[in-house]
LOVOGU-895341 format. One line per 3 residues: number of its first residue (from 1); their letters; for each residue y, z, x of N, C-alpha, C, O. Coordinates in steps of 0.05 Angstrom, whole numbers, plus 5000, padded with zeros to 4 digits. Atoms other than C-alpha are relative to their C-alpha. Layout:
NUM) A) Y/Z/X/Y/Z/X/Y/Z/X/Y/Z/X | ...
END
This chain:
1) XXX) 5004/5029/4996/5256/5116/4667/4972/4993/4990/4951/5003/4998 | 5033/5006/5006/5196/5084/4633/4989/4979/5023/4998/4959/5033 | 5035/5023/4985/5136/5049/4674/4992/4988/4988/4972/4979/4997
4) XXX) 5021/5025/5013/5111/5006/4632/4997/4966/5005/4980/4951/4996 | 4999/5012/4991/5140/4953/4668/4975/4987/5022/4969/4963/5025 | 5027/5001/4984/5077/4959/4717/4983/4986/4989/4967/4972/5001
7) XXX) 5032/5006/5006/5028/4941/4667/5019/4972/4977/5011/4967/4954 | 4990/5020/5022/5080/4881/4634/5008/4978/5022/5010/4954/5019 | 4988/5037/4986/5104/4835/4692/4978/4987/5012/4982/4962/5014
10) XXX) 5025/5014/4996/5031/4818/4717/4974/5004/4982/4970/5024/4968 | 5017/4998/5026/4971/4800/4677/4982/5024/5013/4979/5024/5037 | 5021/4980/4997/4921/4860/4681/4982/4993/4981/4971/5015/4979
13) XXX) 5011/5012/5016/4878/4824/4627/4967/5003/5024/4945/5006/5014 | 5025/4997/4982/4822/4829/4688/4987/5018/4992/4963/5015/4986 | 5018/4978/5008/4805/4893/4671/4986/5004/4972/4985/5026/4962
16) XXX) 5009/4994/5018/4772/4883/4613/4964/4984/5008/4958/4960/5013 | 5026/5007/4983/4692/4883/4634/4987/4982/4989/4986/4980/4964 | 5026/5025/5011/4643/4830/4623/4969/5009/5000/4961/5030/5010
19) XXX) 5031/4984/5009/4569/4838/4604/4981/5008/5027/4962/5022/5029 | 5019/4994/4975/4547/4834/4678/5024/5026/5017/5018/5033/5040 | 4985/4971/4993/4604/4899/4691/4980/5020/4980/4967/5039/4987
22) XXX) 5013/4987/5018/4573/4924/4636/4970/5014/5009/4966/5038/5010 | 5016/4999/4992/4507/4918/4659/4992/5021/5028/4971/5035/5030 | 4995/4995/4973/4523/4942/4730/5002/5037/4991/4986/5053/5000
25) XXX) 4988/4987/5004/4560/4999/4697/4974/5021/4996/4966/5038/5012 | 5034/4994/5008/4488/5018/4655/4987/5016/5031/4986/5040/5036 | 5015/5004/4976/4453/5015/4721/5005/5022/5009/4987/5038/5007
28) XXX) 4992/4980/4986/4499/5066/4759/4998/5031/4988/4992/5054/4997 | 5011/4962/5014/4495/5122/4707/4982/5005/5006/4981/5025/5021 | 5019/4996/4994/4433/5115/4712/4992/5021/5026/4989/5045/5028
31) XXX) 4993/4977/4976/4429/5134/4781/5014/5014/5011/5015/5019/5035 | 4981/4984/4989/4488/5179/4771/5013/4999/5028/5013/5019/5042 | 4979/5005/4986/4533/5148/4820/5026/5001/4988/5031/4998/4964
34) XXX) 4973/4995/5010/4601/5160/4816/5012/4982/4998/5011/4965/5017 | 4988/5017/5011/4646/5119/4775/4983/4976/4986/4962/4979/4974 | 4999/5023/5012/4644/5046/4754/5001/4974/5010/5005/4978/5034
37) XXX) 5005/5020/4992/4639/4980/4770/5033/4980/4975/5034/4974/4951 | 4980/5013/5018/4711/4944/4746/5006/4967/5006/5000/4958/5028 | 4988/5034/4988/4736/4866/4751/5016/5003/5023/5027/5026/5024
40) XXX) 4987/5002/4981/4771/4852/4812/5027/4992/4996/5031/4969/4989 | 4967/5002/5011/4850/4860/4802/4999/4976/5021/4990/4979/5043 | 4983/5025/4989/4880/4777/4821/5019/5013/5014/5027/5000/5033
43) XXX) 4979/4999/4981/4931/4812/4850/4992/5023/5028/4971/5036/5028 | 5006/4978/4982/4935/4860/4917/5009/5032/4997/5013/5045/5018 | 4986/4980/5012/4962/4925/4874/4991/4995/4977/4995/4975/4962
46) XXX) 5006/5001/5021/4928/4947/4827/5020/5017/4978/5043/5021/4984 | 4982/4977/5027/4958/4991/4763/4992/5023/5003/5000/5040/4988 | 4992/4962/4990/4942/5057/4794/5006/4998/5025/5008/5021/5033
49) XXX) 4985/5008/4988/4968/5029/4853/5024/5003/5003/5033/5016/5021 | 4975/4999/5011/5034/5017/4822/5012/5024/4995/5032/5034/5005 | 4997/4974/5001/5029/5078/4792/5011/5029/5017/5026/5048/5010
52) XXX) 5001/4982/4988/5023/5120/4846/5025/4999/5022/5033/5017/5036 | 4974/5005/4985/5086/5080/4881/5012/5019/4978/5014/5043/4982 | 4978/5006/5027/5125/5085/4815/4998/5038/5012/5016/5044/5027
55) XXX) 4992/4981/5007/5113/5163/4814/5008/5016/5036/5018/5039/5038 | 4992/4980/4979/5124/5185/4890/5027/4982/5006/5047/4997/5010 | 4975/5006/4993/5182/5136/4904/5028/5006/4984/5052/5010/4990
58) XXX) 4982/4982/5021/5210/5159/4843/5012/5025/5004/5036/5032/5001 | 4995/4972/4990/5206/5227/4865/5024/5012/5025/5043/5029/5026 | 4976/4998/4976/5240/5220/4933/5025/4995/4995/5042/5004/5011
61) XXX) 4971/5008/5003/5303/5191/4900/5005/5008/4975/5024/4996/4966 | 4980/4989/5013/5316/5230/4843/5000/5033/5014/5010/5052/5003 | 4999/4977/4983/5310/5287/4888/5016/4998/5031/5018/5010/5053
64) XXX) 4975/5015/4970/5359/5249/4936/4988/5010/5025/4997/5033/5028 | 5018/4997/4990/5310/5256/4994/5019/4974/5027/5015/4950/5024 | 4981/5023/4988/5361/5214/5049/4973/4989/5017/4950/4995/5024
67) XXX) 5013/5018/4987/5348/5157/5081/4988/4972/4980/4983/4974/4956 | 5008/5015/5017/5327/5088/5060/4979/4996/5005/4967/5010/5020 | 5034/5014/5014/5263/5051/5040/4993/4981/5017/5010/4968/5028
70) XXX) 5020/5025/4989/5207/5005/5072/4979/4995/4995/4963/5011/4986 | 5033/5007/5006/5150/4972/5065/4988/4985/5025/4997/4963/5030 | 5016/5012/4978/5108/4952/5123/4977/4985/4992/4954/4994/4995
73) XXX) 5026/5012/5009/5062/4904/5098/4998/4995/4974/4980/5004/4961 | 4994/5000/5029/5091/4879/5031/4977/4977/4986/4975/4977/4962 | 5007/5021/5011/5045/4816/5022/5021/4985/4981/5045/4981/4987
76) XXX) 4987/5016/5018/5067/4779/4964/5020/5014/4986/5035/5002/4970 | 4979/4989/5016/5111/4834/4938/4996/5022/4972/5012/5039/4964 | 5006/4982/5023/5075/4867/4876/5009/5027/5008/5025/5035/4991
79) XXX) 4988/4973/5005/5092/4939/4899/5034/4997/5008/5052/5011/4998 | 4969/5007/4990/5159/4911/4932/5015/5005/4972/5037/5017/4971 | 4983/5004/5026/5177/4902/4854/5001/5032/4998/5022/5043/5002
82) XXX) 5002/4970/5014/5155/4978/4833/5021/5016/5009/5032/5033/4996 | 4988/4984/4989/5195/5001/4883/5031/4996/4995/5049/5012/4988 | 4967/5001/5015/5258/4963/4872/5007/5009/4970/5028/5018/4961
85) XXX) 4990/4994/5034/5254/4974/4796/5011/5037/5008/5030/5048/4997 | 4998/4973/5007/5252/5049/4817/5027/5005/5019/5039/5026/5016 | 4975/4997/4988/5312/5040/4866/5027/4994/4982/5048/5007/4983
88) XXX) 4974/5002/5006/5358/5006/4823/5008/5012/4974/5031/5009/4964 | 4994/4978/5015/5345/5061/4767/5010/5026/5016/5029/5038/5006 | 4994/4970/4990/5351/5125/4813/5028/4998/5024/5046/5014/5023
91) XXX) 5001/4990/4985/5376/5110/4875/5015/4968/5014/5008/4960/5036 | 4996/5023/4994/5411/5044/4881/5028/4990/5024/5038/4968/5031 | 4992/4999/4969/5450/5057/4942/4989/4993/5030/4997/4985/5052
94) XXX) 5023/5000/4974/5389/5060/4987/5003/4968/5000/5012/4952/4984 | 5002/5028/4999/5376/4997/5023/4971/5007/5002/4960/5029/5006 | 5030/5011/5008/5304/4965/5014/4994/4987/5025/5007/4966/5025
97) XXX) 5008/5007/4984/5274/4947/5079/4965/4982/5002/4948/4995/5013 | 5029/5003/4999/5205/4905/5073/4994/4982/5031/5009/4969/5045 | 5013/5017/4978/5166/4873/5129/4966/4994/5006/4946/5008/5005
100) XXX) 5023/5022/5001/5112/4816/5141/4999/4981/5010/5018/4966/5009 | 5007/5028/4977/5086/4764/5184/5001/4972/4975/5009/4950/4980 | 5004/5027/5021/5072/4717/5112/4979/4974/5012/4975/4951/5008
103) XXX) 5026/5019/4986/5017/4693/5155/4975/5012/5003/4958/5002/5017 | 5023/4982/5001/4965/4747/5144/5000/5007/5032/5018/5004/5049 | 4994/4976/4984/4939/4792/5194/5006/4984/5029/5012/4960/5032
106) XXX) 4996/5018/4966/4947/4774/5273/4982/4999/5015/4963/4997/4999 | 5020/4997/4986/4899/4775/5323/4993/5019/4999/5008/5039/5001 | 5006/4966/4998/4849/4830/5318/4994/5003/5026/4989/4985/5041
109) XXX) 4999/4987/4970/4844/4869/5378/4969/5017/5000/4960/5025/4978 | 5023/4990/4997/4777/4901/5403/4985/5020/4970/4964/5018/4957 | 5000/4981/5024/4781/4956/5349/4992/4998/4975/4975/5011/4962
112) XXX) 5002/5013/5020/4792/4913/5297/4977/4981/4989/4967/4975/4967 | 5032/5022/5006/4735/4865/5306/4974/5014/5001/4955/5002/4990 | 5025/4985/5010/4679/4927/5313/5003/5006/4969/4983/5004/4955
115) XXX) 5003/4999/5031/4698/4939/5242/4986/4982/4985/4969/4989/4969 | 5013/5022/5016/4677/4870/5216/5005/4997/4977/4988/4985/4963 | 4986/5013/5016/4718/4862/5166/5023/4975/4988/5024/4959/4969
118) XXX) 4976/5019/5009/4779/4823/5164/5003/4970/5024/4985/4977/5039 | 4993/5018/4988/4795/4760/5207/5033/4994/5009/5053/5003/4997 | 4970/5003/4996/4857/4736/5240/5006/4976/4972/4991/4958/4963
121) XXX) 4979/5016/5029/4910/4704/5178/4983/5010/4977/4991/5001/4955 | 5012/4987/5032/4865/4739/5122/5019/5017/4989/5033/5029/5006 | 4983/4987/5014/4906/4774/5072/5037/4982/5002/5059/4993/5000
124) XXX) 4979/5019/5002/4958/4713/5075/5012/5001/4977/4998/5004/4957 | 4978/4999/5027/5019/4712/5022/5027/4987/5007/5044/5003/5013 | 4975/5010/4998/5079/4665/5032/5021/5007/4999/5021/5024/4981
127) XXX) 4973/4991/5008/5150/4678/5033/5000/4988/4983/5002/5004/4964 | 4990/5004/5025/5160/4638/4982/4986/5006/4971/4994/4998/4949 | 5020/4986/5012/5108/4673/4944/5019/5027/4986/5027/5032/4963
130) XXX) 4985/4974/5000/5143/4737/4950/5025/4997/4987/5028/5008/4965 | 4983/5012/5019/5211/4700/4935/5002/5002/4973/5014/5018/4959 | 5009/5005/5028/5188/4676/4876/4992/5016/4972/4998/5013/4948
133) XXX) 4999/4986/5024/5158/4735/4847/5025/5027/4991/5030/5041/4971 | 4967/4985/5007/5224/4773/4853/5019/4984/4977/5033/4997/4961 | 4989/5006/5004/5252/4722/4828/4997/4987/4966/5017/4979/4954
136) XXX) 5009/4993/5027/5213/4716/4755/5000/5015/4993/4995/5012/4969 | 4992/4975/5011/5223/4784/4744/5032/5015/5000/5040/5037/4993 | 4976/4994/5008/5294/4779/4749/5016/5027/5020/5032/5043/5012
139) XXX) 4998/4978/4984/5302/4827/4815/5015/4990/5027/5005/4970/5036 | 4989/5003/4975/5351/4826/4881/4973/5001/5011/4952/5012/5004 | 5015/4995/4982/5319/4810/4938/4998/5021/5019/5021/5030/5022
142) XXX) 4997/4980/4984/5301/4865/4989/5012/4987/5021/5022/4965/5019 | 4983/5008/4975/5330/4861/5062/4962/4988/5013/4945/5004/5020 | 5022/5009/4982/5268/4816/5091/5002/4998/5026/5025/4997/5036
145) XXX) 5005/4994/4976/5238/4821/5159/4981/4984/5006/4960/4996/5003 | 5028/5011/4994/5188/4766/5182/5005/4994/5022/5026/4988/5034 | 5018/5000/4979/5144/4765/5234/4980/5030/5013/4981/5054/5008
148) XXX) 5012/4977/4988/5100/4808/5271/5012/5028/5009/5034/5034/5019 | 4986/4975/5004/5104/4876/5266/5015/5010/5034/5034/5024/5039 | 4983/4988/4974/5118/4883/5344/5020/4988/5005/5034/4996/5024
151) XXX) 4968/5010/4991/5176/4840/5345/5015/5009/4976/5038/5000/4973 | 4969/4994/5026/5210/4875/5273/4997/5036/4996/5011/5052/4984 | 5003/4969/5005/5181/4946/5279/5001/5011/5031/4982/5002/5044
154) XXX) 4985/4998/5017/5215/4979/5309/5025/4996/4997/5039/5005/4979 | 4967/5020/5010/5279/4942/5312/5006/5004/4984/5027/5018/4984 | 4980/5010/5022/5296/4928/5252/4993/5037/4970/5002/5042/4948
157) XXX) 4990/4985/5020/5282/4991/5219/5009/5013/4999/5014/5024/5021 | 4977/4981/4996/5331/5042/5188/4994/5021/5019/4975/5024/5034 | 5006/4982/4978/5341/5097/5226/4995/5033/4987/4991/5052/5002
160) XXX) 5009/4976/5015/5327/5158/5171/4986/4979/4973/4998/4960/4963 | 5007/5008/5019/5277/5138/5118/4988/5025/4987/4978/5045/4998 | 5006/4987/5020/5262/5168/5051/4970/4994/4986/4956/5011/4975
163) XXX) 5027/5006/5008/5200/5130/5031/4990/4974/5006/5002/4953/5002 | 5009/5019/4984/5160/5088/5062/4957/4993/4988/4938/5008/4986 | 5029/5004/5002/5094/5041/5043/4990/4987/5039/5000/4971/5055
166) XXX) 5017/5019/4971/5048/5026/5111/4973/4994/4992/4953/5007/4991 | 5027/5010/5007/5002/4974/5089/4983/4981/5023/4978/4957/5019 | 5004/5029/4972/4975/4940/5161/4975/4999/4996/4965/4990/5017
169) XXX) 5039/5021/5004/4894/4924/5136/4992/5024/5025/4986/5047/5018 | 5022/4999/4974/4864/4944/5202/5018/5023/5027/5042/5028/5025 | 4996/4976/4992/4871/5001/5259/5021/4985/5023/5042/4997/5027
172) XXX) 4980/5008/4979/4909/4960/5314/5033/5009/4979/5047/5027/4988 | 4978/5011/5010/4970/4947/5264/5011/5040/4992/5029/5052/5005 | 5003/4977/5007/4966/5018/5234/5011/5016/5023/5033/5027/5017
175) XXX) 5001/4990/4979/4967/5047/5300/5029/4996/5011/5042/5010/5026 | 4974/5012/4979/5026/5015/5323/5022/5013/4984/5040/5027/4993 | 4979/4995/5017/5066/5026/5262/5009/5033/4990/5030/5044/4984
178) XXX) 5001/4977/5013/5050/5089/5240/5030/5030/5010/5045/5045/4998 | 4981/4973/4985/5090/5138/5301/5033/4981/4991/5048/4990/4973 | 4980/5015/5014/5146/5091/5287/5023/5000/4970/5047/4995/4967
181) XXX) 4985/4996/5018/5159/5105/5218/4997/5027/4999/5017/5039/4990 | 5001/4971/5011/5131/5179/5215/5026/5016/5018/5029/5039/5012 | 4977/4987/4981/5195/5197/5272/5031/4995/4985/5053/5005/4993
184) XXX) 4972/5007/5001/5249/5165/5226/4994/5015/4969/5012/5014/4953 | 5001/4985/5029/5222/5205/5160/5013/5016/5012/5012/5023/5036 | 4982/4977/5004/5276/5258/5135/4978/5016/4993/4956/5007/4994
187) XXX) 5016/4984/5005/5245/5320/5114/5001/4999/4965/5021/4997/4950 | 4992/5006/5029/5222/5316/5044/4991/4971/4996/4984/4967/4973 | 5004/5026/5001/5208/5240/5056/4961/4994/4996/4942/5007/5003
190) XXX) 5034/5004/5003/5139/5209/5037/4991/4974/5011/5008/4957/5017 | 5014/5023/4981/5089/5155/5070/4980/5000/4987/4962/5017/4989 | 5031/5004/5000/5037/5124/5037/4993/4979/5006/5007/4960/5012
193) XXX) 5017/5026/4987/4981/5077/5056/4991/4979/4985/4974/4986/4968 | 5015/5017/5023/4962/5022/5017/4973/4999/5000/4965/5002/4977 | 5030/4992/5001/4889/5027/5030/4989/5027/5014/4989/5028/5038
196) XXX) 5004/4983/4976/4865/5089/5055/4967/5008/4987/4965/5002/4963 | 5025/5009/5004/4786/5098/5047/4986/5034/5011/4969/5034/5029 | 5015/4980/4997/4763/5174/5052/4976/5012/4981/4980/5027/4962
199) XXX) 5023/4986/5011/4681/5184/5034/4997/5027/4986/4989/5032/4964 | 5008/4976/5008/4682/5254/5036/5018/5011/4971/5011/5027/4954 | 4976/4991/5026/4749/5260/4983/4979/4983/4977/4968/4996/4959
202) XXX) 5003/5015/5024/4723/5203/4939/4983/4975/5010/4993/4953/5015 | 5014/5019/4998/4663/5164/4954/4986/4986/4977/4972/4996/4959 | 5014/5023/5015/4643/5094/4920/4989/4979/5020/5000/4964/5036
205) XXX) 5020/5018/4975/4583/5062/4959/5004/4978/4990/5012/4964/5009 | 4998/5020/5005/4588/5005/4915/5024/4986/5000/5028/4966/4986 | 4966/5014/5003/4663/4990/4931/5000/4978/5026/4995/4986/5049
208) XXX) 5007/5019/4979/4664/4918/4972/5017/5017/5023/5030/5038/5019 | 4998/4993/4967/4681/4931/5046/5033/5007/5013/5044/5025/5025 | 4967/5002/4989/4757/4899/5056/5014/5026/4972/5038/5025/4974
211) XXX) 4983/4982/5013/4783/4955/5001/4987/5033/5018/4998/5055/5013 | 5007/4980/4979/4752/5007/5050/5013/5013/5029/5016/5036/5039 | 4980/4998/4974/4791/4987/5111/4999/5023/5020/5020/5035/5022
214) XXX) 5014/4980/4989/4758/5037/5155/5021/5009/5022/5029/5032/5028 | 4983/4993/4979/4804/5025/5212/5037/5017/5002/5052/5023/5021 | 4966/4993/5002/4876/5051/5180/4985/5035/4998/4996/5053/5012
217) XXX) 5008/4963/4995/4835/5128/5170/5000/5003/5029/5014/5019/5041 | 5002/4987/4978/4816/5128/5234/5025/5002/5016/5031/5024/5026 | 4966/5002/4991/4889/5109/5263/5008/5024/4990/5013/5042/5007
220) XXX) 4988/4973/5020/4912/5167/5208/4991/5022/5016/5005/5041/5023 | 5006/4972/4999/4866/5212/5233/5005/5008/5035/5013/5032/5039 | 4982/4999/4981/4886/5207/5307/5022/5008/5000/5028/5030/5009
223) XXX) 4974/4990/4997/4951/5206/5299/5010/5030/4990/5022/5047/5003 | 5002/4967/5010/4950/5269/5248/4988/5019/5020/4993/5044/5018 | 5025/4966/4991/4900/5313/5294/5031/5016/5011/5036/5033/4994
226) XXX) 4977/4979/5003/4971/5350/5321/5020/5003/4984/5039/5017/4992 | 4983/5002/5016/5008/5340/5271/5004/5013/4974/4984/5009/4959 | 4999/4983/5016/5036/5389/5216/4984/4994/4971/4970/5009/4957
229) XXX) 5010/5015/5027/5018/5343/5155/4974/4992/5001/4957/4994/5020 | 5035/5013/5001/4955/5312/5128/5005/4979/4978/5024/4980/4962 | 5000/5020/5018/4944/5255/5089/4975/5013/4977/4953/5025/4981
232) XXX) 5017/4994/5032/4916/5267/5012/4993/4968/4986/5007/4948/4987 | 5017/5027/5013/4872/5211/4975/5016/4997/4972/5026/5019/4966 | 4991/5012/5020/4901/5182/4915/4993/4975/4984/5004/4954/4989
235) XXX) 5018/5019/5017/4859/5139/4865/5008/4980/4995/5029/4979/4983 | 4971/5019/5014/4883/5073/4853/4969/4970/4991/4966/4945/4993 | 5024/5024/5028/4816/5036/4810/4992/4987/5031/4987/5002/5051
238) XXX) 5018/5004/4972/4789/4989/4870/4997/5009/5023/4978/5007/5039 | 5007/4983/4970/4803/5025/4927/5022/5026/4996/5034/5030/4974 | 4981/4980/5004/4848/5088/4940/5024/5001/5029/5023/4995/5053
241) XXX) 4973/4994/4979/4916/5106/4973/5000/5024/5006/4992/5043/4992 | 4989/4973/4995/4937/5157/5012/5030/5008/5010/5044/4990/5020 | 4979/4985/4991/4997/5200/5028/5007/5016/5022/4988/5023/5036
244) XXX) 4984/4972/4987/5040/5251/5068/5024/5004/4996/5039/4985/4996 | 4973/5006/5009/5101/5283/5050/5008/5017/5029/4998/5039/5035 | 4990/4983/4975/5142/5300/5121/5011/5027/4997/5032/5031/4985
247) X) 4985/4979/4995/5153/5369/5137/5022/5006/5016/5031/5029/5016
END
């Protein structure tokens, strides 16, 4: 199945640097810091992002890996697409499960507000947002789920999953969601994070704050301390994702 779809249904035209990236860029060699200084992808998924859906969701379903699909925290939908394109090439039996408040985040809870990052309704994306961009790229809709994650998770989700995104911003949401889906992965099934922010794997001091998301590691790393798996870092240009594949 080709990918190239990733880098053709939204503009990526951002990434091409301007003289004050440029400049920035200069600067950092300089003091041999690691990496780069790039434009800020318009959308919430970047193209190693995509990527990195495109090749593990891929994986789980031509390797028939049972159970169906979810997304916890689809926003507007950009990986929602990657994933259906890769369902209704491999695996187009599975059902597609996404879920979202479409009102950004909820109240943060103690946890959430020592971070000092995000605000309640930040990272807002409409349903008809989402709709819509399914619906210029010519794609079924998934099985939608709105509202807050404590009134649809976990209700409404399947009861064996094969691959699953958990994107909840901040450590309350994370926290909640996380035991939830990692009890209904099959073996063989994978989970990744949409932001996941580990220094010691891959530190960029100069990467702004909200692509950091401090509070979904620490949720991770709680929940992992007895737990057979571990989550691995995965590059994705402004910030990085992580994984686990269930044992």
């Amino acid at each position: 199945m080709d990918n190239t779809f990733i880098a053709t249904y939204f503009d990526w035209d951002h990434r091409t640097p301007r003289k004050r990236h440029r400049l920035a860029n200069r600067v950092l060699n300089k003091l041999r810091l690691n990496g780069q200084v790039i434009p800020k992808s318009p959308d919430m998924a970047t193209v190693e992002a995509r990527m990195n859906i495109f090749h593990l969701a891929s994986q789980t379903a031509a390797y028939k890996v049972a159970g169906d699909v979810v997304e916890v925290g689809c926003n507007a939908g950009e990986s929602s697409i990657a994933i259906k394109k890769v369902l209704n090439e491999y695996a187009p039996e599975k059902q597609f499960h996404v879920f979202d408040s479409f009102e950004g985040l909820p109240k943060l809870q103690e946890d959430d507000i020592k971070d000092g990052i995000y605000a309640q309704g930040s990272m807002t994306a409409k349903l008809d947002r989402f709709k819509k961009n399914f619906s210029d790229v010519g794609l079924e809709l998934p099985h939608i789920h709105k509202g807050w994650f404590e009134d649809t998770v976990p209700s409404c989700l399947p009861d064996r999953i094969s691959f699953a995104i958990v994107d909840g911003d901040i450590y309350s949401s994370t926290k909640y969601v996380l035991p939830h889906v990692y009890e209904r992965l099959t073996p063989g099934a994978i989970c990744l994070f949409g932001i996941y922010y580990d220094e010691k794997v891959f530190s960029r001091p100069y990467t702004a704050e909200p692509f950091k998301s401090p509070g979904v590691k620490r949720a991770c790393d709680e929940f992992f301390a007895d737990k057979p798996e571990k989550v691995s870092v995965l590059y994705a240009c402004e910030y990085s994702n992580g994984y686990f594949r269930k044992l």
